[in-house]
N, C-alpha and C positions, 0 to 999 in steps of 0.2 A: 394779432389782428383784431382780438377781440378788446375792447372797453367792459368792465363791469363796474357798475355803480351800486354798493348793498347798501347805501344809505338812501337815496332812489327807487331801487328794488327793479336795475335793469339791465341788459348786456345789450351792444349791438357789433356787431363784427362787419370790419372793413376788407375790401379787396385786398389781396395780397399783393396788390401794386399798389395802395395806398400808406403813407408814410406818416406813421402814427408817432410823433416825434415824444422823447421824455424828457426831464423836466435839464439834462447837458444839453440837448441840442438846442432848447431855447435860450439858453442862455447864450451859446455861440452866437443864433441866430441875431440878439439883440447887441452882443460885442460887434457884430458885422452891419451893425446898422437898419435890422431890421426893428420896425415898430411892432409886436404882435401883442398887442395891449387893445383892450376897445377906449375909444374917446371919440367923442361927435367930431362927424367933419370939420374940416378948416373954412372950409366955403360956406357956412351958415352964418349968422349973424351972432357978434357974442352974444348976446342975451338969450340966443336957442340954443349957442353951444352948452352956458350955463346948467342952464335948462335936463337937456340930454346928459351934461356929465353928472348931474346928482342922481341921474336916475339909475347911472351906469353903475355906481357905487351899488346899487344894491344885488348886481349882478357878479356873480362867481363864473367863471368859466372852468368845464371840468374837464373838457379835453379837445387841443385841435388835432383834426387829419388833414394832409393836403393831399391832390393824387401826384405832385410832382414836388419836387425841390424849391419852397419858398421863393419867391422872385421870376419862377420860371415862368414863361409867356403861356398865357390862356389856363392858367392854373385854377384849380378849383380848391376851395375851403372850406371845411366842414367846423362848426362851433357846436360842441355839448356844451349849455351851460343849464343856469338856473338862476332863477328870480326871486325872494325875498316879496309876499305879499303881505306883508303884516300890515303896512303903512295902506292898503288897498282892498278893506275887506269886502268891497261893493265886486270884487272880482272873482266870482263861484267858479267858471270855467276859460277854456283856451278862447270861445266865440269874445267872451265879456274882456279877456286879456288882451287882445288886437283890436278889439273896438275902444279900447280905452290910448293904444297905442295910435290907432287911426286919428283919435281926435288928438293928441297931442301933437300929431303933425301936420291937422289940416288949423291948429292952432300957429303953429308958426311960419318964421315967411323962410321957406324950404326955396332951393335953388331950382332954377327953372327945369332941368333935364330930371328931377328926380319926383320920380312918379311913383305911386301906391296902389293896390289893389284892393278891392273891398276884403272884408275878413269871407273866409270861405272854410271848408270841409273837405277832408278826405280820408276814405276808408285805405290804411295801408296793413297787410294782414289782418289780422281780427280787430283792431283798432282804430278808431276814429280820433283824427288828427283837426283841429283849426289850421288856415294858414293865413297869410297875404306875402306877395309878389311886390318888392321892391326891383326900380332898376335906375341908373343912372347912364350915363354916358360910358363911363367904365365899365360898368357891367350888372349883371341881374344878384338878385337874392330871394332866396325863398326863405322864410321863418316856418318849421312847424312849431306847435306846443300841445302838450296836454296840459294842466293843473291836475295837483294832486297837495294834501294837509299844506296848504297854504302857499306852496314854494309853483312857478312854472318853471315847469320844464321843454329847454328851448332845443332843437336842433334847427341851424342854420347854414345853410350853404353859398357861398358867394362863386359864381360861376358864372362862364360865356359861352357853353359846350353843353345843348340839352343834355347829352349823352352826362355830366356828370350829377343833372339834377335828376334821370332816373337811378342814378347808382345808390344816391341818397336813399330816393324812394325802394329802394331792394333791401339795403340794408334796415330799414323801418318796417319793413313786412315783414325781414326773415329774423329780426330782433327781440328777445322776449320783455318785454315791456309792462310790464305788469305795473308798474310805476307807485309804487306803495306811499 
């Protein structure tokens, strides 16, 4: 149940009802048709798809959880990844990282039900987190991040059950995070 990251310099450990899949079962998952790859919505305009997919390139995903079985209804997903800020040196921390992402969305023409939050703060155990609050018709997401020597560091949850955006939140407080 635990993730550790030494390149990072972090652990965060999941419910033992969360399904921390390895690198077979994603492979099943995408033979059976599932997409678990990031790429911008299909409902944006190509020129914001574009947009959004070079940005994705510079993003690595390091581990998903789900709390149920891929596909299952009201499911929740958790994304560790990380960012690549070289191309982006005007960005020192997680506030300057969401405020750069806010504008590139209040930059394009975004689909009417998908709304954003100002970039905000929060203290999760000894650590202070950036976040914003996406949600759509399908469902909510929360981004946290730190920054740390150039890379952010993203945990993301996409979810429709408060209950699994404080699980998140638990796992961030009881997580050692040192984030080197």
């Amino acid at each position: 149940r635990t993730y550790t990251n030494t390149q990072f310099g972090f652990d965060v450990t999941f419910p033992d009802m969360w399904l921390i899949p390895d690198s077979d079962f994603e492979e099943y998952m995408i033979k059976q048709g599932f997409d678990l790859g990031l790429k911008a919505p299909d409902s944006l305009p190509l020129s914001a798809q574009a947009k959004i997919n070079r940005a994705i390139k510079r993003v690595n995903i390091l581990l998903t959880a789900y709390r149920s079985m891929p596909g299952a209804a009201d499911n929740a997903i958790v994304r560790i990844s990380v960012e690549d800020l070289a191309g982006n040196p005007q960005i020192k921390d997680a506030v300057d990282y969401f405020d750069a992402i806010r504008a590139t969305y209040t930059a394009m023409k975004l689909p009417a039900d998908f709304k954003y939050s100002e970039t905000q703060a929060e203290k999760l155990g000894i650590r202070q987190f950036a976040f914003i609050d996406t949600s759509t018709n399908a469902g909510k997401k929360r981004m946290y991040a730190r920054v740390r020597n150039g890379f952010a560091i993203m945990f993301t949850i996409s979810y429709t059950k408060d209950d699994d955006l404080q699980t998140l939140r638990h796992v961030l407080e009881d997580g050692h995070l040192s984030l080197k």
